[in-house]
One Martini backbone bead per residue (centre of mass of N, CA, C, O) as a GRO file, in nm:
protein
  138
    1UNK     BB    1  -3.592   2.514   0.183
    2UNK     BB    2  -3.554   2.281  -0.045
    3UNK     BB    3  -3.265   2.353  -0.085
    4UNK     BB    4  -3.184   2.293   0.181
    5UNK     BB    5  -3.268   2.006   0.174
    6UNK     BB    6  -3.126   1.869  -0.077
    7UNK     BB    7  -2.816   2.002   0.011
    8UNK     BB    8  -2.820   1.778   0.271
    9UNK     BB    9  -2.878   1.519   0.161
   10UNK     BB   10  -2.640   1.517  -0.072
   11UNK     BB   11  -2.400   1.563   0.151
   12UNK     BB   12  -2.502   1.288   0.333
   13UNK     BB   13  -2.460   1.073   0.090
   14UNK     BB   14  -2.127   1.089   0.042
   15UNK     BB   15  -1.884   0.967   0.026
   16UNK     BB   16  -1.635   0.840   0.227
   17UNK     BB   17  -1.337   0.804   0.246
   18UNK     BB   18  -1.153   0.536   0.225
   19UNK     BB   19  -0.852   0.572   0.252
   20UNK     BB   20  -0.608   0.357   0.277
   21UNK     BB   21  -0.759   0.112   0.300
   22UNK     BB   22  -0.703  -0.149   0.077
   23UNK     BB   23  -0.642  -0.205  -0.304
   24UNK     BB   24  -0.303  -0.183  -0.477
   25UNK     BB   25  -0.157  -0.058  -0.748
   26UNK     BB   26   0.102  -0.132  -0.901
   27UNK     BB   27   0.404  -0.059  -1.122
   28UNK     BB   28   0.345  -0.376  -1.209
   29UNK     BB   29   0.060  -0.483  -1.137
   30UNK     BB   30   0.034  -0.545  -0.871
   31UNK     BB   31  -0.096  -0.636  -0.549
   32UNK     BB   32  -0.181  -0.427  -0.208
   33UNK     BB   33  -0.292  -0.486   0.081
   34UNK     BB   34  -0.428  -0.214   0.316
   35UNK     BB   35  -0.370  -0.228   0.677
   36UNK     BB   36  -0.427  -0.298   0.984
   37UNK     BB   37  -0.173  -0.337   1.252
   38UNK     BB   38  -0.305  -0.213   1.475
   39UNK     BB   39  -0.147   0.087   1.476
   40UNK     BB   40  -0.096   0.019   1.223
   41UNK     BB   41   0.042  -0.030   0.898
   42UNK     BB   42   0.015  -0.253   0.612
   43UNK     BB   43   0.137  -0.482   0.375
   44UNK     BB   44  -0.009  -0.710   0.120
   45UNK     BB   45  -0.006  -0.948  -0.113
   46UNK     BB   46  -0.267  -1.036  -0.346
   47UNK     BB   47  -0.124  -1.000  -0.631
   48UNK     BB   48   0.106  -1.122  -0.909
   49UNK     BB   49   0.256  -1.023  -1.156
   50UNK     BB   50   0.388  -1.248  -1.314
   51UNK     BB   51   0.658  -1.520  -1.246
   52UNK     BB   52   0.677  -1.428  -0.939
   53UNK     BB   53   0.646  -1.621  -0.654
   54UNK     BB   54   0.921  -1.597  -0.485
   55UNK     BB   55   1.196  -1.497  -0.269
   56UNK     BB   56   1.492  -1.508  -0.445
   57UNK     BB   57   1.592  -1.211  -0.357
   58UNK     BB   58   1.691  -1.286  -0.071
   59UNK     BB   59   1.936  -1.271   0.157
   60UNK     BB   60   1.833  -1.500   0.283
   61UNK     BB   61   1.841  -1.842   0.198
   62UNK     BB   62   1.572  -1.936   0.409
   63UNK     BB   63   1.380  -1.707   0.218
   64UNK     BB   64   1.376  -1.797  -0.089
   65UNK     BB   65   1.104  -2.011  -0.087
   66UNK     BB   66   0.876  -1.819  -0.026
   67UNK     BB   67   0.597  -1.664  -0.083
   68UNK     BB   68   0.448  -1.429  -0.163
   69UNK     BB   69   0.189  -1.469  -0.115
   70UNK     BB   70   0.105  -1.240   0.175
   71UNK     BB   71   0.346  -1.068   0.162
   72UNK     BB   72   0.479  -0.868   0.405
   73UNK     BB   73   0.602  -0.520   0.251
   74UNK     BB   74   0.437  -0.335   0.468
   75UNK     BB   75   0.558  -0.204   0.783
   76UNK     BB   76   0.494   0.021   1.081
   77UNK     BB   77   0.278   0.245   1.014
   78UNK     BB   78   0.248   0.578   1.123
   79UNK     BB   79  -0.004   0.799   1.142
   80UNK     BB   80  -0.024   1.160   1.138
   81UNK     BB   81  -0.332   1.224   0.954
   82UNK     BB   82  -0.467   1.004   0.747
   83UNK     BB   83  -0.231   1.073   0.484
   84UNK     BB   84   0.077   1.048   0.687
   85UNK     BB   85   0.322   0.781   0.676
   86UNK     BB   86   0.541   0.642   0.893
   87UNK     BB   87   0.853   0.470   1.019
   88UNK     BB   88   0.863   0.216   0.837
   89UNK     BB   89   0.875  -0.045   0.580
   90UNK     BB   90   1.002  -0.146   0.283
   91UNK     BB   91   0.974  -0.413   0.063
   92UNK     BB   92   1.169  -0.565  -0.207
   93UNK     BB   93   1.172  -0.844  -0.426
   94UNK     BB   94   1.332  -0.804  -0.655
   95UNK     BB   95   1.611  -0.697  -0.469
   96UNK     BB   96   1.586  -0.763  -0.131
   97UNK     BB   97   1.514  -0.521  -0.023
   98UNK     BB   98   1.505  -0.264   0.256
   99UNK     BB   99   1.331  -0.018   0.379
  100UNK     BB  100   1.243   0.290   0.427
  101UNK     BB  101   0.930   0.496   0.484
  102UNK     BB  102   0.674   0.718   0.297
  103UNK     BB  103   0.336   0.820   0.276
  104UNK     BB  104   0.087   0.919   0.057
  105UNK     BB  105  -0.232   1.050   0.039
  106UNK     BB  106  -0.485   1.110  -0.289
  107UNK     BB  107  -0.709   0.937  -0.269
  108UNK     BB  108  -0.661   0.732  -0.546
  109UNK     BB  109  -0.326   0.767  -0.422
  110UNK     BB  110  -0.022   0.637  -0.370
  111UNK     BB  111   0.266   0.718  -0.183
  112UNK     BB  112   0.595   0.538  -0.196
  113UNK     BB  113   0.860   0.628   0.013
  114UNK     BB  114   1.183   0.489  -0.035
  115UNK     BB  115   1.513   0.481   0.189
  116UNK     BB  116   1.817   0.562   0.253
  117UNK     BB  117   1.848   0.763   0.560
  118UNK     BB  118   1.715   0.963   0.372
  119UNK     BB  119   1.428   1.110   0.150
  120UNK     BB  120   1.635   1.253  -0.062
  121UNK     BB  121   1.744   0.893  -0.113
  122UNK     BB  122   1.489   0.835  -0.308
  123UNK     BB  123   1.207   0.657  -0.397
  124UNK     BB  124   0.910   0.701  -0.576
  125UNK     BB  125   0.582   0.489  -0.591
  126UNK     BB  126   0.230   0.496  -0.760
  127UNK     BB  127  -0.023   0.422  -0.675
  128UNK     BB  128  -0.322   0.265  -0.707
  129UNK     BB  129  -0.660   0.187  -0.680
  130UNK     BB  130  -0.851  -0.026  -0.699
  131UNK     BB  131  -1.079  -0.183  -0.922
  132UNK     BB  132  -1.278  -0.403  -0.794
  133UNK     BB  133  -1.199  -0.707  -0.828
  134UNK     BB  134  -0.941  -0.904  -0.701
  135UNK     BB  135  -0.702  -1.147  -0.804
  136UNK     BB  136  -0.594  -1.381  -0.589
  137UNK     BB  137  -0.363  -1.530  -0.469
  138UNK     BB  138  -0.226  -1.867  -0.336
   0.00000   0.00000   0.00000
C-alpha cells in the first residue's frame, strides 16, 4: 500500500508539459517567444544576437527601418493536436521573405517547417526551448 502511495505522490509531483509557449532559441541564437494570439500561436523576436537591429531587408521600403526587437516573426499558426500547428507564416529578417510554416514540437525542441508551395520545397529550422532567464532586446 505505501508503494502504492508513492508512486501516487511521485507522479502527480510530476511537471506538466511546458507546451509550445515560452522562449525558444534559434539556429542564430537569436530568442523567439511563442504565445497565444486568440485562438492562434504567434512569436516574436524578444533577444537578438549579432548586430542586425532593424528590418533592413524587408521587400517594403517603408518598413525597412523598423525594429526587429518584438517583431512578430511567426503569425497564424492553428494547433492540430497541441504538438503540430499550421496554417501560419513565418517571416525570416535575414532574406526579408515570409514563408508558409508548419511547426512541430518534441519537448523541448521546435521543429519549423518554411516553405513555398508544397512543405516538400522548404528548409525546417530547429529551434530549443531556451534554458533560464532571457535578455530581451528593447
Amino acid at each position: 500500500m505505501n508503494l502504492l502511495l508513492a508512486m501516487m505522490l511521485m507522479f502527480s509531483a510530476a511537471p506538466a508539459p511546458a507546451g509550445v509557449a515560452g522562449n525558444w532559441v534559434t539556429a542564430d541564437k537569436s530568442v523567439v517567444q511563442m504565445y497565444p494570439c486568440g485562438q492562434l500561436l504567434c512569436g516574436k523576436l524578444v533577444h537578438i544576437e549579432g548586430n542586425h537591429t532593424v528590418d533592413d531587408q524587408n521587400p517594403s521600403a517603408d518598413l525597412r527601418k523598423r525594429p526587429l526587437c518584438g517583431l512578430n516573426i511567426v503569425e497564424g499558426f492553428k494547433s492540430a493536436d497541441g504538438t503540430h500547428f499550421d496554417g501560419g507564416r513565418v517571416y525570416d529578417p535575414e532574406s526579408g521573405k515570409t514563408y508558409r510554416g508548419v511547426i512541430t514540437l518534441q519537448g523541448d525542441v521546435l521543429k519549423l517547417r518554411g516553405y513555398v508551395g508544397v512543405p516538400l520545397f522548404g528548409r525546417t529550422e530547429v529551434w530549443h526551448r531556451a534554458q533560464g532567464n532571457v535578455a530581451e532586446c528593447k
